[in-house]
N, C-alpha and C positions, 0 to 999 in steps of 0.2 A: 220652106214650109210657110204659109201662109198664115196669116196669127188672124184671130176673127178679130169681130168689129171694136166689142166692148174692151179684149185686152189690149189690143193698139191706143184706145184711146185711154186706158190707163198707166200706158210705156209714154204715152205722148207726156199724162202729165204729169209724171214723176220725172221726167226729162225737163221739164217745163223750171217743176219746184224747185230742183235741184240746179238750176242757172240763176234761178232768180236767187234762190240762199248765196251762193256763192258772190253773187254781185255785193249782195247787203253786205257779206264780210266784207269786202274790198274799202277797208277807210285807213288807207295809206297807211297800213301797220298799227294802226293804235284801235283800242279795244274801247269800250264805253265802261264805266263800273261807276259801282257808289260811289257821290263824292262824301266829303269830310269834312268836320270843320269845326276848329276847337284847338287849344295849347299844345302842339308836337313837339316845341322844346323851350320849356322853362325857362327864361332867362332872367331874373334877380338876381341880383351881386351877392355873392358867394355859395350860391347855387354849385352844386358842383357832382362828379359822376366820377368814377372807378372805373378802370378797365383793366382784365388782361391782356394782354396783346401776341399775337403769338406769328413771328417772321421767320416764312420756311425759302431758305433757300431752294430753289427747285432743280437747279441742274447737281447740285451737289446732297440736299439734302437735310442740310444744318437747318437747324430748328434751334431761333432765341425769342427767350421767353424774357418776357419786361410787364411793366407795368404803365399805365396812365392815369394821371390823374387832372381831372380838366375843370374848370373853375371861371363863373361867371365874374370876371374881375372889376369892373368899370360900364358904368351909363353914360352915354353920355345923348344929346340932342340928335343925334341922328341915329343912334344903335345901341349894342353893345359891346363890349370886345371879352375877349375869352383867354385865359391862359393856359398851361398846358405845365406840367411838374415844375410848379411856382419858377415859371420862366425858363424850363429847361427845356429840352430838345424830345420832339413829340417822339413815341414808337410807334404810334399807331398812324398810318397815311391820313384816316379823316380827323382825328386830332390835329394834325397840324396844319388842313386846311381852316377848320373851326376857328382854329387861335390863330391864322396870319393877319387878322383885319378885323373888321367888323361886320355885326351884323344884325338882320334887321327882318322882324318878325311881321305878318297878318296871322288872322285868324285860320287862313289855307296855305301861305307862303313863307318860306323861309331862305333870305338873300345874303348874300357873301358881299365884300367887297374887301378882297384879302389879294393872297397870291396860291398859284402852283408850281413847284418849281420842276423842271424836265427831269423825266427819270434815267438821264443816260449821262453816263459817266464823261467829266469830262466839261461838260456843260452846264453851267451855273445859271441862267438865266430863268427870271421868276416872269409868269402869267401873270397878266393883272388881271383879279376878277371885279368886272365894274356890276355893281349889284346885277348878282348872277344867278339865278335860281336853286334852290339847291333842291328844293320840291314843291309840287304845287297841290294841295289834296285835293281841291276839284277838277284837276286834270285830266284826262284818259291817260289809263296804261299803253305807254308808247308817242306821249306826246312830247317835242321837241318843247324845254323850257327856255334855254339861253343856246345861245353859242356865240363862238368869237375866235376869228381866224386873222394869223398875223403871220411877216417874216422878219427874223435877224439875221447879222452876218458875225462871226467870233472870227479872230485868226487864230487856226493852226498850225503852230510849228510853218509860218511863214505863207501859208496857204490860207485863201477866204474861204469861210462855212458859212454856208446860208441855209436857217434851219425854216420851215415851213409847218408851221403848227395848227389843228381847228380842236377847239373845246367846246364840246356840247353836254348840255344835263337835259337828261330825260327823266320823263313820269312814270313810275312802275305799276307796281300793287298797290292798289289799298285792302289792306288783312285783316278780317275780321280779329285774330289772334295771332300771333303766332309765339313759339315757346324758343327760345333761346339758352342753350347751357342749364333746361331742367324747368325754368321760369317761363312760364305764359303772360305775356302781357295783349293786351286788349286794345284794339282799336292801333291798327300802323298803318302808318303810311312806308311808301320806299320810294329811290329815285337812283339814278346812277350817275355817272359823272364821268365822259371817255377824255381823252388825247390821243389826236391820231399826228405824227409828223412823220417829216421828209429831212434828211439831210446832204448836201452835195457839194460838191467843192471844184473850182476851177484851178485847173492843171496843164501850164505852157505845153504847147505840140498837141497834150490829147486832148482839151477841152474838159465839158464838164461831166465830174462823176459824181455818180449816187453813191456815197457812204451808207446810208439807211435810208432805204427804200420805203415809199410810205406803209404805214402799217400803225396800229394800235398801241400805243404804250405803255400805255397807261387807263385802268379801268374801277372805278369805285362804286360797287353796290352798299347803302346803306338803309337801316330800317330805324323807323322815329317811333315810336309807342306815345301816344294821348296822356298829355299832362306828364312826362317822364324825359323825353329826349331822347336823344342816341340810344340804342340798344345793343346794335352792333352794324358791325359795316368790314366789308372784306373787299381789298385791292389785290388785282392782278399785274405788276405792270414788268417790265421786260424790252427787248428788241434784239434782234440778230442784222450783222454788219453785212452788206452785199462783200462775198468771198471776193468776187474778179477787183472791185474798186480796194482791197484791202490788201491784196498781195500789187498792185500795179502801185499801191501809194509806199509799200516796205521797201520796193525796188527804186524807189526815187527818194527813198536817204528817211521819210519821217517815221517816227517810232511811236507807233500803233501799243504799247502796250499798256496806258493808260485806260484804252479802250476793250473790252473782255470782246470777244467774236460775239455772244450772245450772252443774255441776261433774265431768268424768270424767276421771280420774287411773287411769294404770297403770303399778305398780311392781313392777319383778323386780327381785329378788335373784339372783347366780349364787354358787357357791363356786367360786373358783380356787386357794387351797391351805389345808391344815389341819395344826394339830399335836394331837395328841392323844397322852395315857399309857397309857391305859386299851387 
């Protein structure tokens, strides 16, 4: 059927509009939004935040409930540094990035120069983070802030591991509000924090195998509330062991059971009260 003159040429330019919208969205994943800009996290010496923290095991189910309590401990000429249950062992994942180092504020940035250590059993080896971003509030939602891609090598059980690691923080939301465990706080920013690696190992006759396959391991969403700090922040981290490289390595004598076949962990942090100066 033939379409007369006028509605052609208004298929033409709805066809038209709708390419050029589409173009406009196309900015490499990242969104434009308000920025911000103003105190996202308090830091005066003994400033300090509460949290509950709450670690669900995921393939099993278990659910531990803990506490944090995190504390502006020390100024010095280049930052701050932070501690974490008066020097004890973080429960919460961004807790213990907070308190591994130092760290060093703008009125839109907030930098790390700490560590991360790898979420997989087995492997002790710490991230350095060389002032890393941990968000930036005049950013776009989706914009790359740091990243940093390295390799080591560990011996197992007589065998070389060479792990393959990239850490990047990205820019999220900035939220007009948003209410956490009942409380609305005003004005937040967010940002995330991945680890993706590889792990493989050379083996006489068959060469090299992938024990873990690249993939995700580790993932940190956090939110900063204006003049308040951390509010809360939930890590996903985990990894499953390539099956064929696992049974080909139990059959050549090494003992795999240090190592779980797979691994998914998810830890929030809430804030329930805070003191801050500032």
């Amino acid at each position: 059927m033939k379409l007369p003159k006028l509605t052609t040429i208004l298929f033409l330019s709805l066809v038209l509009i709708s390419c050029s919208d589409d173009n406009n969205d196309d900015t490499g994943g990242t969104q434009q939004q308000q920025e911000y800009s103003g105190n996202f996290f308090p830091l005066t010496v003994q400033d300090s935040w509460n949290y509950d923290v709450e670690n669900t095991d995921n393939d099993t189910n278990e659910v531990t409930l803990s506490q944090d309590v995190l504390t502006v401990e020390s100024q010095t000429t280049n930052g701050y540094t932070l501690s974490v249950n008066q020097g004890g062992v973080a429960n919460g994942t961004m807790s213990g990035i907070l308190s591994s180092g130092e760290l060093t504020r703008t009125e839109t940035t907030l930098a790390a120069n700490g560590t991360i250590g790898l979420p997989v059993d087995g492997f002790d080896y710490q991230i350095q983070l060389d002032n890393a971003l941990l968000y930036n509030t005049q950013a776009n939602n989706g914009a790359q802030l740091s990243t940093k891609s390295g390799t080591f090598t560990q011996d197992l059980q007589g065998f070389p591991v060479t792990i393959n690691y990239t850490l990047t923080s990205t820019q999220l939301e900035n939220l007009s509000s948003l209410t956490v465990d009942g409380t609305t706080y005003n004005t937040v920013t967010s940002a995330n924090i991945s680890l993706d690696l590889s792990v493989s190992t050379q083996v006489p006759i068959i060469g090299t195998l992938s024990i873990v396959d690249t993939q995700e391991v580790l993932s940190v969403t956090s939110f900063y509330a204006e003049n308040i700090g951390l509010i809360t922040a939930e890590s996903d981290s985990g990894y499953f062991l390539n099956p064929t490289t696992v049974t080909l390595l139990q059959q050549a004598g090494v003992d795999l059971s240090m190592f779980p076949t797979s691994l998914s962990v998810t830890n929030i942090q809430t804030l329930t009260s805070y003191t801050v100066a500032e």
